[in-house]
C-alpha positions in Angstrom: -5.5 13.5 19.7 -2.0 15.5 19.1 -0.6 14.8 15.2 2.2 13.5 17.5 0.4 10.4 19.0 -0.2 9.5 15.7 3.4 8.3 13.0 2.8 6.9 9.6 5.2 5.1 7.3 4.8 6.9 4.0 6.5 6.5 0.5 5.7 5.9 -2.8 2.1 5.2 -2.1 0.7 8.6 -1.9 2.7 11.9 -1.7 3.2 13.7 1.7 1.3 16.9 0.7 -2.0 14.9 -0.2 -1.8 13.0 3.0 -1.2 15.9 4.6 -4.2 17.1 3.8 -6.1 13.8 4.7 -4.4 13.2 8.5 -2.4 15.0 10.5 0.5 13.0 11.4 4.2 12.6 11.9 4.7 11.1 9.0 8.5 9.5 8.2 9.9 7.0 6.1 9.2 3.7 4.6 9.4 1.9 7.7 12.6 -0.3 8.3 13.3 -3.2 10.8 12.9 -1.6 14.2 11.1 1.4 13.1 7.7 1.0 14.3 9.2 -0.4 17.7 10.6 3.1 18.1 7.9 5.0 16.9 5.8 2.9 19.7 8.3 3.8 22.5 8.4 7.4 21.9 4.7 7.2 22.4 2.8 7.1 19.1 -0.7 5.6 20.3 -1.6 4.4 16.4 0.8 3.9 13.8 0.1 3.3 10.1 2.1 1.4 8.3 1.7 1.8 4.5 4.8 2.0 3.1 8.1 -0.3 4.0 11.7 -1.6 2.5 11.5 -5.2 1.1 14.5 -5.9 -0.4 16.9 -3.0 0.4 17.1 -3.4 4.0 15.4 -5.3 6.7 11.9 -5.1 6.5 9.6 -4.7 9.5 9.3 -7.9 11.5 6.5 -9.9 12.5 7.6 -10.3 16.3 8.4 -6.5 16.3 4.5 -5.7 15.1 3.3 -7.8 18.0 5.3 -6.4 20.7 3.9 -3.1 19.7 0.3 -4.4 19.7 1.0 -5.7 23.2 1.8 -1.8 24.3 -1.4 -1.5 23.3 -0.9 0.6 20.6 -3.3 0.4 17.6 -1.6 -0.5 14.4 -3.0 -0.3 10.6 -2.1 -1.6 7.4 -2.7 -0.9 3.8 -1.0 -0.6 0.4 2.2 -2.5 0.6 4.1 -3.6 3.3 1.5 -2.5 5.8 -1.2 -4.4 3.7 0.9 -7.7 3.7 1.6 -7.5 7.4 -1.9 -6.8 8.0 -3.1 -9.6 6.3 -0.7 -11.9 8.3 -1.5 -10.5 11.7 -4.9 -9.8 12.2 -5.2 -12.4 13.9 -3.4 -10.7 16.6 -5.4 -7.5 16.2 -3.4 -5.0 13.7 -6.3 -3.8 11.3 -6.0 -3.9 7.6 -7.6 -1.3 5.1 -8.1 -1.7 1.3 -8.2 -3.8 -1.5 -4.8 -5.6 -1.3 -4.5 -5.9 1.8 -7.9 -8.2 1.4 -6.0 -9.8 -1.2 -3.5 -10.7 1.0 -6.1 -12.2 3.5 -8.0 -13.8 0.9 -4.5 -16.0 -0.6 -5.3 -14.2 -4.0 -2.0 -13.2 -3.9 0.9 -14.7 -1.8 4.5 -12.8 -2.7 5.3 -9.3 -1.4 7.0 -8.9 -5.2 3.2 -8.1 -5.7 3.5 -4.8 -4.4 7.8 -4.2 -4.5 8.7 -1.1 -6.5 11.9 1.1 -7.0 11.6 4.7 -6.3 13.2 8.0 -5.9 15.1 7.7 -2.0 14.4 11.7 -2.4 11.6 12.4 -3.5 9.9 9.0 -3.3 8.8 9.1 -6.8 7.9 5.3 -7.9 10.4 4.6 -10.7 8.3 1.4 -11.2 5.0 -0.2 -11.4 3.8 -2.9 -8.6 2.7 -5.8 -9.9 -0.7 -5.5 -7.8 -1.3 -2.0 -9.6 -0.5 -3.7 -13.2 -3.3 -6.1 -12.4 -5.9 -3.7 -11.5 -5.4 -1.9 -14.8 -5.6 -5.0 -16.8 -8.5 -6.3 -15.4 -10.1 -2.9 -16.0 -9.1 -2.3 -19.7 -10.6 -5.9 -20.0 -13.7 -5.5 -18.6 -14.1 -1.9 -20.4 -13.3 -3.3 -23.6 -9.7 -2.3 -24.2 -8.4 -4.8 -24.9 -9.4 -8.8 -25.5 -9.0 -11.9 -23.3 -6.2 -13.1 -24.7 -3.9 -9.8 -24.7 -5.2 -9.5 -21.0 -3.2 -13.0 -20.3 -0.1 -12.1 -22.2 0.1 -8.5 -20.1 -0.1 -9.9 -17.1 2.7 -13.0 -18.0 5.1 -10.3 -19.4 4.2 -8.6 -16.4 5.1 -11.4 -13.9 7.9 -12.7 -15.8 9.6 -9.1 -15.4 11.8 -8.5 -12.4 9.9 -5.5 -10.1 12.5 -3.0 -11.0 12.1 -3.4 -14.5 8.5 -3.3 -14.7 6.7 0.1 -16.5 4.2 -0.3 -18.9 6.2 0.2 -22.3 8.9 -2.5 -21.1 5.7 -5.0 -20.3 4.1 -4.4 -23.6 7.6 -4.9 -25.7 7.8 -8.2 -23.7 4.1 -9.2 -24.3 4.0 -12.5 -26.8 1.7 -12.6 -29.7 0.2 -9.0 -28.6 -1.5 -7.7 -31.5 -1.3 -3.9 -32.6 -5.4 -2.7 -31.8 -4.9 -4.7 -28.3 -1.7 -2.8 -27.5 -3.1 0.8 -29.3 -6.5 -0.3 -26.8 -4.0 -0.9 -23.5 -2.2 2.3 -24.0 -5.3 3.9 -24.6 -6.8 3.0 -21.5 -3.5 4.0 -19.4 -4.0 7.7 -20.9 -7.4 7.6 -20.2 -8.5 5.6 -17.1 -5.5 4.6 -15.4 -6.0 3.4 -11.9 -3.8 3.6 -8.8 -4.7 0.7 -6.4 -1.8 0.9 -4.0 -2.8 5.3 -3.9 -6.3 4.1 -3.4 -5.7 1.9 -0.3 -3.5 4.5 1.6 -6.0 7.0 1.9 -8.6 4.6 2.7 -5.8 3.8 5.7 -5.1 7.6 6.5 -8.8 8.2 6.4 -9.5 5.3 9.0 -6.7 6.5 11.3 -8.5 10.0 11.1 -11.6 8.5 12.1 -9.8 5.9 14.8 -8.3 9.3 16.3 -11.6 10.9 16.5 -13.1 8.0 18.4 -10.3 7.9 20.9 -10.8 11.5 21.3 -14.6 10.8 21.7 -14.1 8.1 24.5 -11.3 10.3 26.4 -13.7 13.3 26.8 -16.7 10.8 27.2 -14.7 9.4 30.7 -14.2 13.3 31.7 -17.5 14.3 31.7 -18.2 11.3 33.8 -15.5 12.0 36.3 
């Protein structure tokens, strides 16, 4: 399959050069509404969506997913908006890949603030952390031993109570309640020394399964040859 026939909606999630070297693709923007609607009718035959606007611009439609399905064009989701619009329509047959977009499916989490995040429009840089991401690093500096229980809860609460663009890691901590010093000093030492990326995670998981989808299709296609 030509690198073509194959468009992925790419951001913040993971950076273009280490995708690159995961998929070849044409790889463009965080997908806007209308986006993958285009991509379809200039003949992608799969389209990842990983990255898309939320709040900045009309984000990529429900109806507009389906039409594309019903080209027949494979569609896959992870990460962030792809992972929430997975989880919605699979139903419908768009495949979802990762941990959040499970969560999604699941009803573990509901909001897409979850995974919102400001970043460079240039570079595409995240100038914030997603929520889902904070979570992952909490529960992990709990179960390692970090940090307690109790400074776990008041993490995530600051966390939450932050609006998405505010949200790094020394803004959550100043807002924690009743945080005491070792837990913060144990938090901060985890970020330095075992911080965890969920929403990078999931993306390659997503570019790895389009790499494999486009194998198979390439499989079947010279499978049909032979037999003509």
């Amino acid at each position: 399959m030509r690198s073509r026939d194959i468009v992925v909606f790419l951001g913040p999630s993971v950076d273009r050069a280490t995708a690159e070297g995961v998929l070849s693709a044409d790889y463009r923007p965080p997908a806007r509404r209308g986006d993958v609607f285009r991509a379809a009718e200039e003949g992608a035959r799969i389209i990842g969506i990983i990255d898309g606007v939320f709040f900045q611009d009309s984000a990529v439609g429900h109806k507009e997913v389906l039409a594309v399905l019903e080209m027949g064009v494979f569609v896959v989701g992870a990460s962030s908006m792809g992972a929430l619009r997975a989880a919605e329509l699979e139903p419908f047959g768009m495949e979802g890949v990762g941990e959040i977009y499970r969560l999604y499916r699941d009803g573990v989490i509901i909001s897409d603030d979850e995974v919102a995040l400001i970043f460079d429009p240039i570079s595409y840089r995240p100038l914030s952390e997603p929520l889902v991401n904070i979570r992952d690093n909490v529960r992990a500096a709990r179960k390692g031993g970090y940090i307690r229980d109790e400074a776990a809860a008041s993490i995530l609460a600051a966390a939450s109570s932050l609006y998405f663009p505010q949200r790094s890691y020394d803004r959550i901590l100043e807002a924690a309640e009743e945080l005491d010093e070792a837990d913060e000093e144990g938090f901060r030492r985890f970020l330095a020394e075992e911080m965890r990326d969920l929403k990078r995670r999931d993306a390659l998981l997503a570019l790895a399964r389009i790499k494999e989808m486009a194998g198979d299709m390439d499989r079947i296609k010279e499978k049909a040859g032979d037999i003509r």
